[in-house]
C-alpha positions as a Markdown table, in Angstrom:
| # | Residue | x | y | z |
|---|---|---|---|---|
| 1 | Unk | 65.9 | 91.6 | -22.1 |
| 2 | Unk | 62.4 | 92.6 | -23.5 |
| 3 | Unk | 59.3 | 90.6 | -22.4 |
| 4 | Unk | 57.1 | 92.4 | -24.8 |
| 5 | Unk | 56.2 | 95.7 | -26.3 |
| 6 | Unk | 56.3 | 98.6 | -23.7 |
| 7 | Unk | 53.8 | 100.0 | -22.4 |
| 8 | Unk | 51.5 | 102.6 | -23.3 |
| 9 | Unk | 52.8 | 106.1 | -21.8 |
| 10 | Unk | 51.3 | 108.7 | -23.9 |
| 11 | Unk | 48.9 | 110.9 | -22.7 |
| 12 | Unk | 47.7 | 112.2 | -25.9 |
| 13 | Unk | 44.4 | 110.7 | -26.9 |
| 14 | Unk | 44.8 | 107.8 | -29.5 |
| 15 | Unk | 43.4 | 108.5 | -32.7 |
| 16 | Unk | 39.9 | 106.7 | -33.7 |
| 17 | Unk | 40.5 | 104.7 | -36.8 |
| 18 | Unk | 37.9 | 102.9 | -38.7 |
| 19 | Unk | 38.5 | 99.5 | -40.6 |
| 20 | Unk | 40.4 | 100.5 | -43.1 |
| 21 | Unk | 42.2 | 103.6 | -41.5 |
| 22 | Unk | 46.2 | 102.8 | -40.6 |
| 23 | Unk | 47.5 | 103.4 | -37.3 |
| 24 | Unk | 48.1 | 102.0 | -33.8 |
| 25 | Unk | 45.9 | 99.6 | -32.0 |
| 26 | Unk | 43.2 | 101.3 | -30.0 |
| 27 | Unk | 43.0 | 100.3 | -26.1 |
| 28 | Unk | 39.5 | 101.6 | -25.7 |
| 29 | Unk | 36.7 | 100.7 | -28.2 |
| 30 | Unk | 33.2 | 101.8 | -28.3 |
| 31 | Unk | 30.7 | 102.9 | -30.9 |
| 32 | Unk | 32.8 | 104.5 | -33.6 |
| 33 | Unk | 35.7 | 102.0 | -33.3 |
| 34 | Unk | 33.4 | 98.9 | -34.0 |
| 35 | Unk | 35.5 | 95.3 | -33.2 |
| 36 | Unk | 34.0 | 92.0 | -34.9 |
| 37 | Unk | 32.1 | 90.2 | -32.2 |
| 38 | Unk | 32.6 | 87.7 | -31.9 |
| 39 | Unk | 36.1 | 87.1 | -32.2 |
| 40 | Unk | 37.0 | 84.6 | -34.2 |
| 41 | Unk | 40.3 | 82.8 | -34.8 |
| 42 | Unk | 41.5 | 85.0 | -37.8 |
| 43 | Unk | 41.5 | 87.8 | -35.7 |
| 44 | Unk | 43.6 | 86.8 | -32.4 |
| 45 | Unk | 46.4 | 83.9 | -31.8 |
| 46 | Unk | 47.5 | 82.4 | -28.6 |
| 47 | Unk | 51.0 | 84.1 | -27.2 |
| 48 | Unk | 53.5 | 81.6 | -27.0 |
| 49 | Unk | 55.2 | 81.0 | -23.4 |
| 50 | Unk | 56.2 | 78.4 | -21.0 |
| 51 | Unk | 53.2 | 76.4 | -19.4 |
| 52 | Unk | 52.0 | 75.9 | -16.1 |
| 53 | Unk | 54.3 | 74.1 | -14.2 |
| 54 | Unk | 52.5 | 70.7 | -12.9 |
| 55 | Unk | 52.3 | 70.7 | -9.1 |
| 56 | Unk | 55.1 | 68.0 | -7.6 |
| 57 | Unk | 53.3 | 64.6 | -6.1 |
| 58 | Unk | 54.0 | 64.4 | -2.5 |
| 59 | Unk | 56.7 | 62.6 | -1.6 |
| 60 | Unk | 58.4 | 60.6 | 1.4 |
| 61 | Unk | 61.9 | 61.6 | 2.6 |
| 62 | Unk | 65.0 | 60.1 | 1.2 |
| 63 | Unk | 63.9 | 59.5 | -2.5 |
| 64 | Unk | 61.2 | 60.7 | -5.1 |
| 65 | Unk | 57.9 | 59.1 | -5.9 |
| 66 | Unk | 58.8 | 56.8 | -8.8 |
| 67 | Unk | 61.3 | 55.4 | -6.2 |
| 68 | Unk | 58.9 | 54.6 | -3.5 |
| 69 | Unk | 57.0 | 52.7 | -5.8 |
| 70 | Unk | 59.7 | 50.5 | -7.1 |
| 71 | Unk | 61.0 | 49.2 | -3.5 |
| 72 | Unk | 58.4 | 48.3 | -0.4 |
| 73 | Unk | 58.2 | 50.7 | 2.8 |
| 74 | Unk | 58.9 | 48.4 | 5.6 |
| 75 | Unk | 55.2 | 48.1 | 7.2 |
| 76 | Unk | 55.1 | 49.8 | 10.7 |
| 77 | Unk | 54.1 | 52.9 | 12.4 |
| 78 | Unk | 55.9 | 55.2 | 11.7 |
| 79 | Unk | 56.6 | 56.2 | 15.4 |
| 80 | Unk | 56.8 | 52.4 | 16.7 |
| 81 | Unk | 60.5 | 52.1 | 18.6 |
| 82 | Unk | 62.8 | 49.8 | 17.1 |
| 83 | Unk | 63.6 | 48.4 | 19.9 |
| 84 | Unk | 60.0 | 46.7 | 20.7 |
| 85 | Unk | 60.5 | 45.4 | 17.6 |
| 86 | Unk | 63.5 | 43.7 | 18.4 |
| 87 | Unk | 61.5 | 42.2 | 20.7 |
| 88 | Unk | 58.8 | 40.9 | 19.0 |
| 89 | Unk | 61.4 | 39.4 | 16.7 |
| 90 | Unk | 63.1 | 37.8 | 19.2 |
| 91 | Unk | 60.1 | 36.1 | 21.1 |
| 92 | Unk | 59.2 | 34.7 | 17.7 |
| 93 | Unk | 62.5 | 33.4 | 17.1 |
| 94 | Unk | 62.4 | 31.8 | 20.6 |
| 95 | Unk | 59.2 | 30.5 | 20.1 |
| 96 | Unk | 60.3 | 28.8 | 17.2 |
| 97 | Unk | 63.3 | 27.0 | 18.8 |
| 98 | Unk | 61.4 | 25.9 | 21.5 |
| 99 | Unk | 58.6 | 23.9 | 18.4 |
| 100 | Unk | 61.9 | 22.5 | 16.6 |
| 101 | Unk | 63.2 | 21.4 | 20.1 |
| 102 | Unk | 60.0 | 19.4 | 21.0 |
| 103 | Unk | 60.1 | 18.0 | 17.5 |
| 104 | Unk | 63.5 | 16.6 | 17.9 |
| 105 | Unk | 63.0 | 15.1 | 21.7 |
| 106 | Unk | 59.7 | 13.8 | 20.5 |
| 107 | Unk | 61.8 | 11.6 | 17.6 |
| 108 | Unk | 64.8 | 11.0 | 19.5 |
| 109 | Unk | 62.1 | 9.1 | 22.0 |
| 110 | Unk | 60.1 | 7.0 | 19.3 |
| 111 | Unk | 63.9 | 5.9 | 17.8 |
| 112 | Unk | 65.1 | 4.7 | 21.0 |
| 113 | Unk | 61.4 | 2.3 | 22.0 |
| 114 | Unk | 62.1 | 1.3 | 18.5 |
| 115 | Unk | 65.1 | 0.1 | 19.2 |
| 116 | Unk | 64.1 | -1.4 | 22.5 |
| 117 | Unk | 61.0 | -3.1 | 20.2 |
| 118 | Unk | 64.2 | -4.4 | 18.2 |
| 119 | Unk | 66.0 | -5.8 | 21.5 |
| 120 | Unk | 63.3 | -7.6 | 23.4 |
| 121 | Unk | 62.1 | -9.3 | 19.3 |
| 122 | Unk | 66.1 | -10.5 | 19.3 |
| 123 | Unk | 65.9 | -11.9 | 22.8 |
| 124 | Unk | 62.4 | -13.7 | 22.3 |
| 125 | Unk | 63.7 | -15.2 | 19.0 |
| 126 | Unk | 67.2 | -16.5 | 20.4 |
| 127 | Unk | 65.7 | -17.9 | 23.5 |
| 128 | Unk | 62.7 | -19.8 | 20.9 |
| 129 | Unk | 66.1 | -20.9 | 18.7 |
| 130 | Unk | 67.6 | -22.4 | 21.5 |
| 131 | Unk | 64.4 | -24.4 | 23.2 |
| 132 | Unk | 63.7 | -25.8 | 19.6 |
| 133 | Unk | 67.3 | -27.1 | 18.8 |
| 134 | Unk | 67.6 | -28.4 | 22.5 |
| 135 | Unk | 64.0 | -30.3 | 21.6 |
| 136 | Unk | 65.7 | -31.2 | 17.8 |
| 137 | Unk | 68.4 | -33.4 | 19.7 |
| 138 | Unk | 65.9 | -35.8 | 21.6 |
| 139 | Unk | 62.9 | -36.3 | 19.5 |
| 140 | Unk | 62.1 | -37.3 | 15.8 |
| 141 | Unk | 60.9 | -35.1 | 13.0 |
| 142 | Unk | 57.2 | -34.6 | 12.4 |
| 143 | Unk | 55.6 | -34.0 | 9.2 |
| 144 | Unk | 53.2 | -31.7 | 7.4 |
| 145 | Unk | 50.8 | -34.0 | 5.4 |
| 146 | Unk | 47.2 | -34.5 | 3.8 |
| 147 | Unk | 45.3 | -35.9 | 6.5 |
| 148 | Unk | 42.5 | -37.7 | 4.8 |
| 149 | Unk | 43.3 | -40.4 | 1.9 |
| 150 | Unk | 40.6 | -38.8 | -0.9 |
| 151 | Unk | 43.0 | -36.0 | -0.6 |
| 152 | Unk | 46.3 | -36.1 | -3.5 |
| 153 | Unk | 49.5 | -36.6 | -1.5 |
| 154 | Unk | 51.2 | -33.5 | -1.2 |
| 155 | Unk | 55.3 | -33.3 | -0.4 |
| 156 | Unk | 55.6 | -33.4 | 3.1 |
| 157 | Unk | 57.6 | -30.6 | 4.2 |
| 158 | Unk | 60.3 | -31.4 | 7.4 |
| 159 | Unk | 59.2 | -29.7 | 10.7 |
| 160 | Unk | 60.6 | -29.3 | 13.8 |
| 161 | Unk | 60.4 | -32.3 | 15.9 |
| 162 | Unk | 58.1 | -33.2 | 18.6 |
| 163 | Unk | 60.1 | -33.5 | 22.4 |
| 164 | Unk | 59.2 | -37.5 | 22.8 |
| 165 | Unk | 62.4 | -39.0 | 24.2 |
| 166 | Unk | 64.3 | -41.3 | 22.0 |
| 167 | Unk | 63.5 | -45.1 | 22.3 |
| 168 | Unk | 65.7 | -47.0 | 24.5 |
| 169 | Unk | 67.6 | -49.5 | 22.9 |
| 170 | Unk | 66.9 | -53.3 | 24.1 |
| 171 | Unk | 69.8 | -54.8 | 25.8 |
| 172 | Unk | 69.6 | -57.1 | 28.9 |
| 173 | Unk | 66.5 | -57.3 | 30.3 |
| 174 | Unk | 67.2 | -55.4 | 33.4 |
| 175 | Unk | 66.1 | -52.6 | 31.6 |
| 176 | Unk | 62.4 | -51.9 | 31.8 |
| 177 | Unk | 62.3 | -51.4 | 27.7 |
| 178 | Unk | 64.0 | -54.4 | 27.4 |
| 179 | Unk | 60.3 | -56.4 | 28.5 |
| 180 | Unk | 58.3 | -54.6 | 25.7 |
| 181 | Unk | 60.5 | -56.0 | 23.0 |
| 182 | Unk | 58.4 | -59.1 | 23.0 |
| 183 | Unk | 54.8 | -60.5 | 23.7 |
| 184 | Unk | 56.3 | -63.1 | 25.6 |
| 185 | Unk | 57.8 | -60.6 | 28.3 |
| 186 | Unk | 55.0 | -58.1 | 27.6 |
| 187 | Unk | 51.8 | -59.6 | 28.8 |
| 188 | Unk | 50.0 | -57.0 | 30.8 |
| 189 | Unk | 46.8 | -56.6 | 29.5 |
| 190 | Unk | 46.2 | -53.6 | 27.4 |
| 191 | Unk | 43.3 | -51.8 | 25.9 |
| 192 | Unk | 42.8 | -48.0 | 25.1 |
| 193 | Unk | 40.7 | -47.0 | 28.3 |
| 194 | Unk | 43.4 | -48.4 | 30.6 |
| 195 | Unk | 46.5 | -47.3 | 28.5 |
| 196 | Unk | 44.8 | -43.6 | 28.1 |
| 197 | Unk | 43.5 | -43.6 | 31.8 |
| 198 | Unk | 43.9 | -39.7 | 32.9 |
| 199 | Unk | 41.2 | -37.2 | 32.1 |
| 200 | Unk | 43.3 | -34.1 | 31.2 |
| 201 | Unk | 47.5 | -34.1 | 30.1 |
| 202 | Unk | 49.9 | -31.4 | 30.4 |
| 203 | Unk | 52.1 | -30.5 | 28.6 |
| 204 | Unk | 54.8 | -27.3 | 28.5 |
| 205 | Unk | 52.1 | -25.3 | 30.1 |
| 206 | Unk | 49.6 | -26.3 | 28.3 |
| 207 | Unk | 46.2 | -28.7 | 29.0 |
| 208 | Unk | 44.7 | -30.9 | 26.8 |
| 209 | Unk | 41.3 | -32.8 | 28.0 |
| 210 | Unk | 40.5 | -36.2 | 27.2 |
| 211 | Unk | 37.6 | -36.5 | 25.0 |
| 212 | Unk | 36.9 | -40.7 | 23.9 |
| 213 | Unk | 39.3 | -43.3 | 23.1 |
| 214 | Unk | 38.5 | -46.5 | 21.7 |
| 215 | Unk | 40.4 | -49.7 | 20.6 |
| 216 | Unk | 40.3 | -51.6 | 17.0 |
| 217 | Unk | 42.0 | -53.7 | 14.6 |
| 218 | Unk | 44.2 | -52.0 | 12.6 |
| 219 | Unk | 42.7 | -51.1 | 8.9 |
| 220 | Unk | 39.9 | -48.6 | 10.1 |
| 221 | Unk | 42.2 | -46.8 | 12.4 |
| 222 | Unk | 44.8 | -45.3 | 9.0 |
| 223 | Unk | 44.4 | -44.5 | 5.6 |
| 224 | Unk | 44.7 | -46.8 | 2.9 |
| 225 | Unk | 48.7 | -46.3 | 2.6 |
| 226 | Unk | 49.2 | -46.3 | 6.6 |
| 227 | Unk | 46.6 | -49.4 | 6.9 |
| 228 | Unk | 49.1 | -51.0 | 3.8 |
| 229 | Unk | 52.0 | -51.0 | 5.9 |
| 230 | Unk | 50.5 | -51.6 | 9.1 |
| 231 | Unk | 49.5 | -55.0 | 8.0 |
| 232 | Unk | 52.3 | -55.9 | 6.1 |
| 233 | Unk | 54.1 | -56.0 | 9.3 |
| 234 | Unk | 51.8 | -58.1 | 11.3 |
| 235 | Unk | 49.9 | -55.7 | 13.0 |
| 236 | Unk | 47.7 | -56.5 | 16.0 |
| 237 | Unk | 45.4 | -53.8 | 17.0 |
| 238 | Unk | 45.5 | -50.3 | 17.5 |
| 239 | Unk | 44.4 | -48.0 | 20.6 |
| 240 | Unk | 43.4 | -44.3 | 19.8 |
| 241 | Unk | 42.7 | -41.8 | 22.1 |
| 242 | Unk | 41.6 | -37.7 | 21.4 |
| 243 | Unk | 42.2 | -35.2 | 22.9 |
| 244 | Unk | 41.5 | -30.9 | 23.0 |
| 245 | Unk | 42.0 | -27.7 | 24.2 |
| 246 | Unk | 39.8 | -25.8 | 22.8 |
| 247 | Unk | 40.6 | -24.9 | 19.2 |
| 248 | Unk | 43.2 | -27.6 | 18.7 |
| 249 | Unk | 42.2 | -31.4 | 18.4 |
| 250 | Unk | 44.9 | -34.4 | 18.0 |
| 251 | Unk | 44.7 | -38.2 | 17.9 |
| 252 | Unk | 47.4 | -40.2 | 19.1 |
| 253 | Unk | 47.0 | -44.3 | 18.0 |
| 254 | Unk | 49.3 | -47.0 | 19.2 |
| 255 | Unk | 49.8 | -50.0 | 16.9 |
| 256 | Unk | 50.7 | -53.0 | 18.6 |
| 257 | Unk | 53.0 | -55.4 | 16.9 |
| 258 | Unk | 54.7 | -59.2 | 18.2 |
| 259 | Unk | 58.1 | -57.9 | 17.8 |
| 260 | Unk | 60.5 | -54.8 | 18.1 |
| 261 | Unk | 61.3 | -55.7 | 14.6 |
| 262 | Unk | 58.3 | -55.4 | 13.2 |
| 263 | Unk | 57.2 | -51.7 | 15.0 |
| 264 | Unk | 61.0 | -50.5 | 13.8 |
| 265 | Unk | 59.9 | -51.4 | 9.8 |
| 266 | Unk | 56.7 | -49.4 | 10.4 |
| 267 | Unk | 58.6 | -46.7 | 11.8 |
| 268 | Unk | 60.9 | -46.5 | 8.8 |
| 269 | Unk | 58.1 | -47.4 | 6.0 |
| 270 | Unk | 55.1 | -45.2 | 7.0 |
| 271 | Unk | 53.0 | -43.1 | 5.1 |
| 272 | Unk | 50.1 | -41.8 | 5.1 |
| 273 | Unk | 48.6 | -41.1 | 8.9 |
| 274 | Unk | 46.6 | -42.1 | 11.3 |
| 275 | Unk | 42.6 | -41.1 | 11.0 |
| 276 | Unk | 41.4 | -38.6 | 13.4 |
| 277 | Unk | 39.0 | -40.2 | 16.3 |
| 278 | Unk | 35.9 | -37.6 | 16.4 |
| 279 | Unk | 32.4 | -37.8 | 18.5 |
| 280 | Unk | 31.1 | -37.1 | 21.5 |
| 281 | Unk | 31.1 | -32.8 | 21.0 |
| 282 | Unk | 34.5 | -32.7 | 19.0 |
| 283 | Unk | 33.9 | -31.6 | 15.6 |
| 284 | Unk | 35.6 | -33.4 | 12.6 |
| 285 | Unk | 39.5 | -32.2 | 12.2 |
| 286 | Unk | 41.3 | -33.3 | 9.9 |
| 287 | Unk | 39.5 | -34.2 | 6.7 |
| 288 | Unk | 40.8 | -32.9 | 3.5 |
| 289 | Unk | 43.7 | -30.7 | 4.8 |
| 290 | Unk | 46.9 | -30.5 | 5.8 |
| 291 | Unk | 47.8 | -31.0 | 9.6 |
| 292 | Unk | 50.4 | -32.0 | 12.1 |
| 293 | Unk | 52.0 | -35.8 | 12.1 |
| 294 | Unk | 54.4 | -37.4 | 14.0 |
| 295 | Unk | 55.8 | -41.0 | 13.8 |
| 296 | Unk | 57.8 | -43.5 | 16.6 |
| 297 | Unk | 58.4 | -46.5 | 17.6 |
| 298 | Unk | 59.6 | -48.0 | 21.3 |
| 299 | Unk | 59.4 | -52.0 | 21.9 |
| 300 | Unk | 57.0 | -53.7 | 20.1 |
| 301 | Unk | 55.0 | -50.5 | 19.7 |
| 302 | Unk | 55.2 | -48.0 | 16.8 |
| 303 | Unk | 52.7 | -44.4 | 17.8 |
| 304 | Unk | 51.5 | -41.9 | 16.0 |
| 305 | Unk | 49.6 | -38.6 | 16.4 |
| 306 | Unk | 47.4 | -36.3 | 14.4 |
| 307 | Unk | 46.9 | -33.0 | 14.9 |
| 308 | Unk | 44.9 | -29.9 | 14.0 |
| 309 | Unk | 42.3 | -27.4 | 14.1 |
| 310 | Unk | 38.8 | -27.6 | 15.7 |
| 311 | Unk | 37.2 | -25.3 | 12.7 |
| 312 | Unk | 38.5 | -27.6 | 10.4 |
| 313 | Unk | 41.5 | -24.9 | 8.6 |
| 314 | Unk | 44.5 | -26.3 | 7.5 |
| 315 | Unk | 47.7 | -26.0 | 9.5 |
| 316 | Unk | 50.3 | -23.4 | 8.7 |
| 317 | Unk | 54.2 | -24.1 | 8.1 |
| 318 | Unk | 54.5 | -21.2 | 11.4 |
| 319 | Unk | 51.9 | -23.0 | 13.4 |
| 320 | Unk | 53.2 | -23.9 | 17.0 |
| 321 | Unk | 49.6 | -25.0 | 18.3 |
| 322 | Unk | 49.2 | -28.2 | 16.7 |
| 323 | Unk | 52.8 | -29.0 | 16.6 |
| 324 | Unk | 52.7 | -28.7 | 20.7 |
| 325 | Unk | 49.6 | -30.6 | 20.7 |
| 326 | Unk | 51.1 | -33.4 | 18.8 |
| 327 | Unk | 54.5 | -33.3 | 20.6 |
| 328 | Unk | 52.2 | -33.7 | 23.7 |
| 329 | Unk | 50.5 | -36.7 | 22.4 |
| 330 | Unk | 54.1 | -38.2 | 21.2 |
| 331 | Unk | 55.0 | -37.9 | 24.9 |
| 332 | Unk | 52.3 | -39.3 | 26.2 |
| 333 | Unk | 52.3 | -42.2 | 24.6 |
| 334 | Unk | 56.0 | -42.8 | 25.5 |
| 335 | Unk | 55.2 | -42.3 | 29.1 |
| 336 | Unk | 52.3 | -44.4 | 29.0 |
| 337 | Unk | 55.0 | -47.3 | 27.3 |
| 338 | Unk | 57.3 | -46.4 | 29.9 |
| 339 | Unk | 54.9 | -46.9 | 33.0 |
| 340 | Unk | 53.8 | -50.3 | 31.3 |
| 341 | Unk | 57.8 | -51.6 | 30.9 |
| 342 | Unk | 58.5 | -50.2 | 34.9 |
| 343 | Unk | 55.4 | -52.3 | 35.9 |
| 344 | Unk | 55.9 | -55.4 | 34.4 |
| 345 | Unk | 60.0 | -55.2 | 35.3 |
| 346 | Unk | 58.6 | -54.7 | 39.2 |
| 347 | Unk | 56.2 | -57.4 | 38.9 |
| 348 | Unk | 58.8 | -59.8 | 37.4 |
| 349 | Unk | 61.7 | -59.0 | 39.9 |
């Protein structure tokens, strides 16, 4: 196979031809074989032939340079041991376990004081439940109403009762009660001084302090609808005492009637309340809003109390404050009526 004309192997000198003269190609020019110069493309073309080869792109072992660039070269050195590797992955992975461990004690802790939380709330409440319907069986039901008579009458919602013992019914008159049925057996003396005597009351471990008392007829000492009532029945005179702790204030009033009878209508008719005594550094409670009431009645007596809040707020259905306060009152006044029956019943026997 041929790769192009042979070469030249004569030895013969080539003949000198001019422009137009026929023959072969000269190899050596000079003066009498003139050649255009310069060259131009009429006079020369470009032997066809396979070009130069481009020179291959480096490439890493295993595949060729258009691969490499489609898939990622895991990063490392390239002479880092697999094994130390290994290693580093599984101190991560360790490390890792160790976070989602601590993350599950730590919840597993705040569930179970949660639930603890839940347990002692449950106990608290059952044991409250069970003091209030053990105080529900003895005692009557106070009220929450407007405690000043400019103020429209609002439904009284039912409360939980105060703890003043129930009235003693009057049968023969061996029984102390019995003698405070009637002014004829009940003739002690009384005014509000004497019948409030102590300084300070406690009550379910709680003090209340003695702050005035004073004695009246019985119209200034209720509102109009209470004051109504009261002397419909033929009532006498009523003593008032109040009492504080600090941010709760109450009044507690005994009305004093002729007859059991009489102090057992009241009991059953009232409405209204009984006005809160204020002075001597106790602020006005009371007025205008909605506080704690309670109603009774023992012998010839019919009580009530009044209680509240020092800075004048209205009383909450939840409150317990003023509900203790007025329970304390209610049983106070029993006990005073109690220690008045036993006297008389000793001075008569």
């Amino acid at each position: 196979m041929s790769n192009g004309p042979a070469p030249d192997q004569s030895t013969e000198p080539l003949p000198r031809r001019g422009v137009d003269t026929p023959g072969r190609i000269p190899t050596t020019y000079g003066p009498e074989n003139p050649v255009r110069d310069p060259l131009d493309a009429a006079h020369y073309r470009i032997r066809p032939g396979v070009p130069n080869l481009p020179i291959p792109e480096p490439q890493r072992a295993g595949g060729t340079a258009e691969a490499s660039a489609a898939y990622p070269i895991r990063p490392g050195e390239p002479g880092e041991p697999a094994y130390e590797q290994f290693l580093a992955m599984s101190e991560r992975k360790e490390r890792l376990d160790r976070r989602r461990r601590r993350v599950r004690w730590g919840a597993a802790l705040v569930a179970l004081c949660c639930l603890l939380a839940v347990g002692v709330t449950l106990l608290t409440t059952g044991s409250s439940s069970s003091s209030a319907k053990k105080r529900q069986a003895a005692a009557p039901q106070p009220t929450l109403a407007p405690a000043n008579p400019a103020t429209p009458a609002a439904t009284p919602s039912t409360l939980p009762p105060s703890t003043a013992p129930a009235a003693a019914p009057a049968t023969p008159a061996a029984n102390p009660i019995a003698l405070l049925s009637s002014a004829a057996t009940d003739a002690e003396p009384l005014d509000a001084a004497t019948f409030f005597a102590g300084p300070t009351f406690a009550f379910d471990k709680q003090s209340y302090t003695r702050v005035l008392t004073t004695d009246s007829v019985c119209a200034p000492a209720a509102t109009p609808q209470l004051a109504a009532v009261l002397a419909r029945n033929g009532c006498r005179m009523v003593l008032r005492a109040s009492y504080s702790d600090g941010t709760t204030a109450v009044t507690v009033g005994v009305a004093v009637f002729d007859s059991a009878a009489q102090a057992r209508a009241v009991k059953q008719q009232a409405t209204g309340n009984l006005l809160p005594l204020t002075g001597r550094g106790l602020p006005s409670f009371c007025r205008m809003v909605v506080c704690r009431l309670t109603t009774n009645a023992v012998g010839r007596y019919a009580y009530f109390t009044v209680a509240g809040y020092t800075d004048g707020k209205p009383v909450p259905a939840d409150d317990t404050s003023a509900y203790n306060a007025g329970s304390a009152m209610d049983q106070l006044a029993f006990d005073g009526l109690l220690a008045r029956a036993q006297r008389e019943a000793a001075s008569a026997g």
